[in-house]
N, C-alpha and C positions, 0 to 999 in steps of 0.2 A: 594766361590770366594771373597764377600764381607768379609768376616771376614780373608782372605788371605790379602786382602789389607789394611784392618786395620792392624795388624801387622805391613806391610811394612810401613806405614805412622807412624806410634810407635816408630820403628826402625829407619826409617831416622831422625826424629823429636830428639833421642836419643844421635845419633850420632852427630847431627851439634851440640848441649847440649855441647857434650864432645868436640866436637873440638873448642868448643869459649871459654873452662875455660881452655885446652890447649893452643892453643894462644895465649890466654891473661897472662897466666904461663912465658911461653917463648920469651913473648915480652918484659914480666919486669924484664924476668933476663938478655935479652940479652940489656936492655935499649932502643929497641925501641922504648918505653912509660917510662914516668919518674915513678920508682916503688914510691918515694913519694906520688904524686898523684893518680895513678891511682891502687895503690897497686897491689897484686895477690894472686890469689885463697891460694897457703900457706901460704899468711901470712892474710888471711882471716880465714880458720881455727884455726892458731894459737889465734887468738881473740876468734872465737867460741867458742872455747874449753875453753878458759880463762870463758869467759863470764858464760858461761854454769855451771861450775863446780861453780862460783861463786853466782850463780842463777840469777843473775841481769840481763840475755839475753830472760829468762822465765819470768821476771817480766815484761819488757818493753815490749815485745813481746806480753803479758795476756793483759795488758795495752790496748794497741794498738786494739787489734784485737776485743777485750770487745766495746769500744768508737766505732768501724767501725762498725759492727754490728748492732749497737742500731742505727746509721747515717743511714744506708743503711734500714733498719727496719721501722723506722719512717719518712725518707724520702717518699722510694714506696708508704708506706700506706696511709700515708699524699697527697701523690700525686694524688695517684687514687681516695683517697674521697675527692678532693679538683673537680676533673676534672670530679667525677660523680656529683659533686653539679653543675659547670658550664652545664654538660649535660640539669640536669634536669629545669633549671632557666635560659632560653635564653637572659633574662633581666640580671642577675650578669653577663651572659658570657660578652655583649657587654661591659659592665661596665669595670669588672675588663680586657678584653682583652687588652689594651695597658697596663696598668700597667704590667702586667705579660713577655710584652714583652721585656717593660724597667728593667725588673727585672731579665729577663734571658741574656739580652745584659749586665748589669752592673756586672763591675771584685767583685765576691764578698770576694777576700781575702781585698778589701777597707772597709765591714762592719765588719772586725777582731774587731776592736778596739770599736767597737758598742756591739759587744758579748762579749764583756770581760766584757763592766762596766756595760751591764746587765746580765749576767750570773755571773760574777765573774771570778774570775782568777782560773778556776778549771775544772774537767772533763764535766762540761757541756756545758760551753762554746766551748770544742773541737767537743762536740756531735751536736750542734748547725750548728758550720760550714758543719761539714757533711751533715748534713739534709738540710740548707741552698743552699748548692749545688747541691744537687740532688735532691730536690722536684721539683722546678723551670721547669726541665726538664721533670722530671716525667709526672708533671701536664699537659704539653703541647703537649705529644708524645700520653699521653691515651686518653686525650680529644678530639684530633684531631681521634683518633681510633674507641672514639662513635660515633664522626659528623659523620663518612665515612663507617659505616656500613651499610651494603647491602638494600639498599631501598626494596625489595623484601619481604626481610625475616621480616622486620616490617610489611609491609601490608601484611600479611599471621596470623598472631597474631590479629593485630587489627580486621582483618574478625570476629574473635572469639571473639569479643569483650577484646581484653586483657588489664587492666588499663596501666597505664604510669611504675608503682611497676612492675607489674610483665612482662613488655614489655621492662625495662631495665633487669629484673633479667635474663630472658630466651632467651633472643636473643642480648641484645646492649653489655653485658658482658662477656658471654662466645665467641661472634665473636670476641673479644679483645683479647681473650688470645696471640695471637701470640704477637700483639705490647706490652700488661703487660711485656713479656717475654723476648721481648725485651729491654726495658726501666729495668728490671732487670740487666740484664746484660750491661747495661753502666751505671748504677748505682754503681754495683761492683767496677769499677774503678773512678768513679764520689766520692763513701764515702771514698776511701783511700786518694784522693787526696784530699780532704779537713780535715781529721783525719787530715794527717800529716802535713796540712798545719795551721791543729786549734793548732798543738802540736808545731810548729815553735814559734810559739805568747807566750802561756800561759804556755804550761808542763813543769816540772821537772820529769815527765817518759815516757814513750812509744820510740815508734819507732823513730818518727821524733822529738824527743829533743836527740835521741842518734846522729841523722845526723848532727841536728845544733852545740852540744857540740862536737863533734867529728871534725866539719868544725874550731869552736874557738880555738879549741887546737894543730890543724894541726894533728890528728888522724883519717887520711882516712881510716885505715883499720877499724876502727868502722863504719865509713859512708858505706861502701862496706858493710860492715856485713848487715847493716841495709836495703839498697836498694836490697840487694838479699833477705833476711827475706823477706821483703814488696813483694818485686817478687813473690816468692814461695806464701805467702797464699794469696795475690789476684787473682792467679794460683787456687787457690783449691776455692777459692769463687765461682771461673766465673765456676768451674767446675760441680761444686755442683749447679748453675742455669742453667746449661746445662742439667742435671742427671733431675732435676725438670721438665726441657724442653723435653725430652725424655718421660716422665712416663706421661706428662699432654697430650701429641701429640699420644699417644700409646692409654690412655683412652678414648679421643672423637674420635680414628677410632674404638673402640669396641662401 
């Protein structure tokens, strides 16, 4: 029955797919939407295709997806050992606790022009902003995940005498996993949004210098190309922390 309904949720999810790049077809032939702006799916392809055959849709694309990665990569990581160092050090936690808050309130496409002249005007400085936006968050979602773990299952450990090491290792970390899991998956869209927002400022490739150059020369169907590109593998990102989420939730009920 459960896997009768997945299908069906497959299937409708499939279906409304196809009925928004049909209406959106038919809205800019028939000019309900100005096809200038908001172009459609065939003349979306028709760049594709260009694109493709010319390789420079697989280059910006490698680009792009290479920079989110490494953002999202060293964001989490950063984050979760930023937030087991606040666990372990109640004194840094109070310390840095406001900073961290002024730091998740402030717009951080303002410290763009801070990563540039210290990164340079280059793929790290796009890697920068990634991390920059999603650590912030990271730090603040697991950290609050160790505060709030089960008073219980600490004092079940410490009976045994278990030190602070292995009192985090076996009990304050693995009851995280759900919130890690989840700060994954808003980080998936936390590193794109800053890739393409570090690739507005400094790049000459990726995804979002094809948006911004595309916006300069009044070439929306490249901007479309690229806001669907970006769609589809932030699609396969979140999906792929889902599949992780599945296989980690499967091994701690064995």
């Amino acid at each position: 029955m459960k896997k009768r309904e997945r299908w069906q949720i497959r299937l409708t999810q499939l279906a409304i797919l196809i009925a928004f790049f049909a209406l959106w077809e038919i809205a800019s032939r028939m000019h309900w939407i100005d096809p200038l702006l908001f172009s459609s799916p065939s003349s979306v392809y028709s760049v594709f295709v260009s694109m493709m055959q010319s390789g420079a849709l697989l280059t910006h694309t490698g680009v792009t997806l290479f920079e989110t990665i490494m953002g999202f990569l060293i964001g989490t990581i950063g984050g979760v050992l930023i937030a087991a160092m606040l666990w372990w050090s109640p004194f840094l936690s109070r310390v840095l606790d406001p900073y961290l808050v002024i730091l998740n309130a402030m717009p951080k496409v303002a410290l763009g022009p801070i990563l540039i002249v210290s990164f340079g005007p280059n793929m790290s400085s796009v890697i920068a902003m990634g991390v920059l936006i999603s650590i912030i968050v990271t730090t603040l979602v697991i950290y609050s995940a160790f505060k709030e773990t089960d008073a219980n299952l600490v004092k079940v450990v410490d009976t045994f005498g278990a030190s602070k090491t292995q009192r985090f290792r076996y009990v304050i970390f693995p009851a995280s996993y759900p919130a890690i899991l989840s700060a994954l998956k808003v980080n998936v869209g936390l590193a794109w949004v800053g890739v393409i927002v570090g690739e507005y400022l400094v790049s000459n490739q990726g995804l979002g210098y094809m948006i911004i150059y595309g916006f300069q020369v009044f070439n929306f169907n490249m901007v479309m190309l690229s806001l669907v590109v970006v769609a589809i593998l932030a699609t396969l990102m979140y999906q792929g922390v889902a599949l992780l989420e599945k296989q980690m939730t499967k091994q701690r009920k064995q």
